[in-house]
N, C-alpha and C positions, 0 to 999 in steps of 0.2 A: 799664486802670485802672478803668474802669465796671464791665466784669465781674469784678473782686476787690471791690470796693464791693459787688455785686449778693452774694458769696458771703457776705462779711463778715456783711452785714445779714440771709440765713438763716440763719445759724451759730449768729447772737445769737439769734432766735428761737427756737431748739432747747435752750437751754443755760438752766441756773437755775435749773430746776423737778423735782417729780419724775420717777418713772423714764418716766410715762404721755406725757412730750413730747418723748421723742427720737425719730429717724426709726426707722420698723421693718417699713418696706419699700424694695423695692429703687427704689422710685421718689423714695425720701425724705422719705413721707407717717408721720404718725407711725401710730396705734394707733387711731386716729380716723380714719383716711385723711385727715387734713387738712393741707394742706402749708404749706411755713415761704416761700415762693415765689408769685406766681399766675401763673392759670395757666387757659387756656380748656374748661371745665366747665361746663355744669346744675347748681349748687347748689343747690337751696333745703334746706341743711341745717344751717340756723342755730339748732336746737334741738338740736344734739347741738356741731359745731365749727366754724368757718368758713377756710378758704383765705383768707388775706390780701389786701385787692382791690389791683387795680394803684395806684389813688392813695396809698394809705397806705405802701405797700413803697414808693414814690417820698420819700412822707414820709419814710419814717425813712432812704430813702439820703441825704437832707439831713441830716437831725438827726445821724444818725453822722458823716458825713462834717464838720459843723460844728463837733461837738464833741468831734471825736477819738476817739469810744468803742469799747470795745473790751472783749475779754472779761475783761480784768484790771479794772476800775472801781475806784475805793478808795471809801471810808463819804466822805468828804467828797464827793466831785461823784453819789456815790449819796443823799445828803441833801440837795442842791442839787436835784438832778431832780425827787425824791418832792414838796420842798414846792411847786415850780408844780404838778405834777400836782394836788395839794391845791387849789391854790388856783382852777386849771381847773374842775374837780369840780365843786365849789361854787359857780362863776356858771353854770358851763350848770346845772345842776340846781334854781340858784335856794336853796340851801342855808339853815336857818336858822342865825342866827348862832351860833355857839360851836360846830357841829357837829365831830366829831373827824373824820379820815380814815385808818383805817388797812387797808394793801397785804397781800395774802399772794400766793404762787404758784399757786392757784388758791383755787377756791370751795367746795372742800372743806375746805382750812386754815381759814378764812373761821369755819367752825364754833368753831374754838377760841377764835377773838375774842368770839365770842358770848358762849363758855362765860365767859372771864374777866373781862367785862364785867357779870356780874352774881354772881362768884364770892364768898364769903365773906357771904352774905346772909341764911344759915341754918346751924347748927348742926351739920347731918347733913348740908350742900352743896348740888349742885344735883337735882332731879327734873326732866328732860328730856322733853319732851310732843314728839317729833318726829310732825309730819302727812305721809302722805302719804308712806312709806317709798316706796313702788315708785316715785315720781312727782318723787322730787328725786335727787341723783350717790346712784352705789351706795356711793359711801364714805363720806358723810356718816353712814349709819351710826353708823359705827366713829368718825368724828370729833367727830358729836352728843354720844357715853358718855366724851367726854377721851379717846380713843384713839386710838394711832398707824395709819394705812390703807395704807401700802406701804409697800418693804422700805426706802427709804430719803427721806429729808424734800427738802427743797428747798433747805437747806443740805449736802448731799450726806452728812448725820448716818445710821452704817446703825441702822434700826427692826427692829419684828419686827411683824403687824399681829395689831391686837387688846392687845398692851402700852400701858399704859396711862402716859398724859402725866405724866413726874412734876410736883408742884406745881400742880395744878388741882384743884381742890375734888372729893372724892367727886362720882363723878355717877352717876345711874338712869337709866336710857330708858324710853319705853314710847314704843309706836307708837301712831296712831290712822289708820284707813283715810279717804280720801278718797270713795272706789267701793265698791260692792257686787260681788257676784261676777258681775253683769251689766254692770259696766261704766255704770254710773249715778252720777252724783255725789251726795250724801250732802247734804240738806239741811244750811244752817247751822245751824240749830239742833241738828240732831242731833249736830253737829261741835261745838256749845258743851257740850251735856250730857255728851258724853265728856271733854270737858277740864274741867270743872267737877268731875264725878270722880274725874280723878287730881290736880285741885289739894287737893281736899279728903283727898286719901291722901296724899299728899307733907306736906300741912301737919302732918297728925295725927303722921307719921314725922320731923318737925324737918327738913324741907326745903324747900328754896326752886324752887318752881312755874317753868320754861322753857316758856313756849309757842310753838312753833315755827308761824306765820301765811304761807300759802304765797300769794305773790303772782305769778302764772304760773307752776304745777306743767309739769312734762313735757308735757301736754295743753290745757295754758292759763287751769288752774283758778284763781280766786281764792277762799278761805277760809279762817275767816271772814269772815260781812260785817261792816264798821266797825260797825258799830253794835249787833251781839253782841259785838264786842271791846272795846264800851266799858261795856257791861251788866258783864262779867268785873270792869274797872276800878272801878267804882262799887262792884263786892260784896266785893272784894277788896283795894284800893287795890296799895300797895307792894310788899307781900306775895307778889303775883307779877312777873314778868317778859315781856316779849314778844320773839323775833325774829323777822324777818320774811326768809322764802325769796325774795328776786328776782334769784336769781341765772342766769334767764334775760334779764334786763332788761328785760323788757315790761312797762317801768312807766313811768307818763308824774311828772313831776317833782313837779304836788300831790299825789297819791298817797302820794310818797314824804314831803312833808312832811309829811302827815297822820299817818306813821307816828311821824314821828320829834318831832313834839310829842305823842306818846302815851308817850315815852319807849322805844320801839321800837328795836331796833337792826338796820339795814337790810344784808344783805348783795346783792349784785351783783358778778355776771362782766365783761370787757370782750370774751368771746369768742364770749358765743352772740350774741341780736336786736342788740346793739352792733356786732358783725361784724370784732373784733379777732380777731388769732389766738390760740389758746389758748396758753397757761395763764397769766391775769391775775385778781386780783379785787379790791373793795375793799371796808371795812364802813363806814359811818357810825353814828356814835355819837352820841346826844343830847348837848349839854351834862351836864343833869340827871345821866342816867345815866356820863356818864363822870366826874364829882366825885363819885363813889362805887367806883369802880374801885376793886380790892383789888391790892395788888403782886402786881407777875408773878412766875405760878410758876417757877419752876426749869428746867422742861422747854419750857419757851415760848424760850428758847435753842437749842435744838435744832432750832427750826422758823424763827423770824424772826430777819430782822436789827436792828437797831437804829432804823434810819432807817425803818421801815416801820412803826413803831406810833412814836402821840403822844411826844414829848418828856416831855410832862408826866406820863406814866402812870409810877407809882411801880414802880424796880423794871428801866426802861427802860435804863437806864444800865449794865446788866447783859447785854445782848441783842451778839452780834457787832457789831462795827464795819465787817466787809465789805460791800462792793457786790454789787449782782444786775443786771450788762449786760443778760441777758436779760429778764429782768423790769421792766425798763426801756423797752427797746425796745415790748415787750408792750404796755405801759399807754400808753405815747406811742401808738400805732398806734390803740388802743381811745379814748383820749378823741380822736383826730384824727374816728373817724368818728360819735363822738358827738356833737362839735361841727358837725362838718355838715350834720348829721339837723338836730340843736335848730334851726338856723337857718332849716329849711324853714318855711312858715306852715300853720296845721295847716290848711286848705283844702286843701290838696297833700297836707299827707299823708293825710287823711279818702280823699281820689281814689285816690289810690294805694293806700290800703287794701284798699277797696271794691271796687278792677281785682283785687288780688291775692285778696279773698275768692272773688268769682265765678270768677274761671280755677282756684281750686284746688275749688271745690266740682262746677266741670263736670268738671274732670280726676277725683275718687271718682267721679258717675258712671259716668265712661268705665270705670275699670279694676273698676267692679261691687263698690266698697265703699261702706260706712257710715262716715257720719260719727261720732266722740265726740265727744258736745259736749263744752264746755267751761264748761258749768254746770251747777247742778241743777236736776232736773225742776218743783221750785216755782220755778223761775225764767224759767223759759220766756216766759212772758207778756213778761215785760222783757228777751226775749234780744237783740231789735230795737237795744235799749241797752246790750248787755254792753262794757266798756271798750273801749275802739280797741284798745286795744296788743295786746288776744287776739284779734282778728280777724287777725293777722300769722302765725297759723302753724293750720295744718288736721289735725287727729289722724283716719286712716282706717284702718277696723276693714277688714281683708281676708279674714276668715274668712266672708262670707257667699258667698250662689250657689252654694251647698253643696262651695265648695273647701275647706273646713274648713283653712285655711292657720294653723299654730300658730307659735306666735314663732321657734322655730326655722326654720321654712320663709319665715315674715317676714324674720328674720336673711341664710339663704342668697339670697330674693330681694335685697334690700338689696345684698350682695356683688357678684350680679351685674349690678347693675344700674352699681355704680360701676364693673366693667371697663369698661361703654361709656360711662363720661362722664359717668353722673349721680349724683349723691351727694341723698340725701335724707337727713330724719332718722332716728337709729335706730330699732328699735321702742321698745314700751313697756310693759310691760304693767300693763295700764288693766281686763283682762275677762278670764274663764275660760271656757270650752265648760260648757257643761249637760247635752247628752244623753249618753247612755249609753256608746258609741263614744268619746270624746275625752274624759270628765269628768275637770273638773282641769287640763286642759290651759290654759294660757294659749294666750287668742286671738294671732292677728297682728296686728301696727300697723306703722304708716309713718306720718311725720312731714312736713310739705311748710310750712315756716318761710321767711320770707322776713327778711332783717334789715335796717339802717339802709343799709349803703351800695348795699344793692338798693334801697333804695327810694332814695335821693339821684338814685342811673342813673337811674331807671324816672320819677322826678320832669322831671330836664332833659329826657326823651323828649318831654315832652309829648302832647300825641294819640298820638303810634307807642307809647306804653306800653302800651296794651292788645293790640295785635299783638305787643309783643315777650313780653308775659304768656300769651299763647294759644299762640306757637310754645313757647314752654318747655315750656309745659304739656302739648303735640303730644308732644314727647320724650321727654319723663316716662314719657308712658302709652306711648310704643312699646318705649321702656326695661323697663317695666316687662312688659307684653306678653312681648316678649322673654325677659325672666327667666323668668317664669313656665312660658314653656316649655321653657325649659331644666333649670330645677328638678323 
């Protein structure tokens, strides 16, 4: 009976989303190698997808098991679930009040919430300022411009990518880089006079300004700083718009109010540093800015269901009435291990920090890389103070020592590194090669991310935390070692 339960509750995990969360190896890891199961591994690869920890997969065999659930759900006990989730949310996060909650299948969807949450606000639609292409999902992309990014939605609707969302306001993109082609972070400033630029091009063409503010990039970047986003607001008022990338979660709760009294609309995962299993997300939406919502377009049917966006958003009523088992399960799993993190007292977690900064910075070291930071070079002086929550994950350049190791050979190490057990984060790329030999090449990277329910363990360890951080970290590098010379 326990192991049909145990099946039951991988099953639901796998199912609801798109094509990118089925299994699609023969061990029943999806595309991500992350499994719907746990399972004893070296993770630290909570920047790219997380393995479900044993307490949580316990969690949801209660929660299934209490509530019957099953892959058939109907809209009623699928709108029963979302609004505790809701209402979950918003006490661990300390929420302000009137705040919206709305679910998508992942944190790529996520982007369309954005899109229509500040749709109809100009003339000629929206002008999308996305930061930081290389350094947030490769789909978002496609789902920044209103467009569809695989071959089929999360309503199991078939797409085609790059076909564009019907009923979402005309939209434009343009990128703006975070890094130089050394892999330096971009002062803020120089990140506000680019966007200041395309606000004033957008305005002039009858459109309405999206500034996309990335709060923990791939690398752990934050920008801009609050206080050039508020400069924007002052020159600007209304007239533009902000949303904010955390959809690795390394954002600690003021943070997130700070955004969202600027009228900000905040996305978040429940699958990276939260350490749910993927594919979950959710957006929060200001009051302010949600009594301005424009009715949902037409094509916003195709992707959500009913119960997963506001009651009150115009338009809603129109959206399927089906359940999403899986996507259910997902978000139970991710607020279980968010609630557990929030309860720690940040003394514990500052420690725990501070074990996982040092054991990952001797581990680059060891295996002869460089660190990226995670800020700009004018920042340095206050790196001492860069926010806790980017101190949870280590971006390591492995192109130096003259192994000229390029993202592809990053890629294949990576591969092999999980045959024997270790999963770290994808690469990234963050830097290019310069000399003559390699130009153009994107450098290599590795990712060594630690997330909340590593740190919940690594917390009850007490003192044995830093030895159970130093053998990890022991494996990592012989894992890697290893790879390396196999490749």
């Amino acid at each position: 009976m326990q192991q049909e339960l145990h099946k039951t509750v991988s099953h639901l995990l796998t199912i609801g989303g798109d094509e990118r969360i089925v299994p699609a190896h023969a061990d029943g890891t999806n595309k991500y190698f992350s499994s719907p199961f746990p399972r004893q591994t070296v993770t630290y690869a909570s920047s790219t997808a997380n393995d479900i920890s044993q307490p949580a997969f316990d969690h949801l065999c209660d929660f299934v098991a209490d509530h019957g659930l099953n892959a058939d759900m109907v809209g009623t006990d699928y709108a029963g679930h979302l609004s505790v989730l809701r209402d979950r949310i918003a006490v661990a996060y300390g929420l302000p009040k009137g705040t919206d909650v709305a679910f998508s299948a992942s944190g790529t969807d996520l982007e369309y919430i954005a899109l229509q949450a500040f749709a109809g606000r100009a003339p000629q639609g929206i002008h999308n300022v996305l930061l930081g292409a290389d350094e947030v999902g490769s789909g978002c992309i496609l789902s920044a411009a209103g467009q569809y990014f695989a071959g089929q939605t999360a309503l199991g609707v078939p797409t085609s990518k790059g076909q564009p969302v019907a009923g979402l306001a005309p939209v434009s993109l343009s990128e703006v880089s975070v890094r130089n082609g050394f892999g330096e972070a971009f002062d803020s400033a120089v990140i506000v006079a680019a966007m200041r630029s395309e606000i004033e091009r957008a305005l002039i063409a009858g459109k309405f300004p999206l500034l996309h503010v990335v709060h923990g990039s791939k690398t752990g970047l934050i920008l801009p700083h609050l206080d050039d986003i508020d400069a924007l607001i002052t020159q600007f008022g209304d007239s533009i718009g902000f949303v904010v990338d955390a959809c690795q979660a390394r954002i600690t709760s003021p943070a997130i109010s700070a955004y969202l009294m600027r009228g900000a609309v905040v996305l978040l995962t429940g699958s990276k540093f939260m350490g749910g299993p993927p594919f979950a997300g959710f957006a929060l939406v200001p009051r302010a800015t949600a009594q301005r919502i424009a009715p949902l377009g037409e094509g916003m049917a195709t992707i959500f269901r009913r119960a997963e966006l506001p009651e009150s958003w115009a338009g809603a009523e129109n959206l399927p009435t089906s359940g999403n088992a899986g996507l259910t399960v997902r978000l139970a799993a991710a607020l279980f291990e968010l609630e557990r993190f929030q309860a720690l007292d940040f003394h514990t977690i500052a420690r725990v920090v501070e074990q996982f900064r040092c054991a990952s910075l001797a581990l680059v070291d060891r295996i002869g890389g460089t660190r990226v930071t995670p800020y700009p070079f004018a920042d340095r002086e206050s790196a001492g103070a860069h926010p806790i929550e980017m101190r949870t994950l280590t971006t390591v350049d492995l192109s130096g020592e003259g192994r000229a190791i390029d993202f592809d050979g990053a890629t294949a190490i990576q591969l092999r590194m999980m045959q024997s057990g270790v999963r770290l984060g994808q690469p990234v790329k963050c830097a290019r090669f310069q000399g003559p030999d390699m130009m153009g090449k994107v450098r290599g990277t590795l990712r060594i991310g630690i997330s909340m329910p590593q740190m919940v363990a690594l917390a009850a360890l007490g003192d044995a935390a830093e030895a159970q951080l130093d053998s990890d970290m022991a494996a990592i590098g012989d894992a890697f070692e290893a790879a390396l010379a196999a490749v």
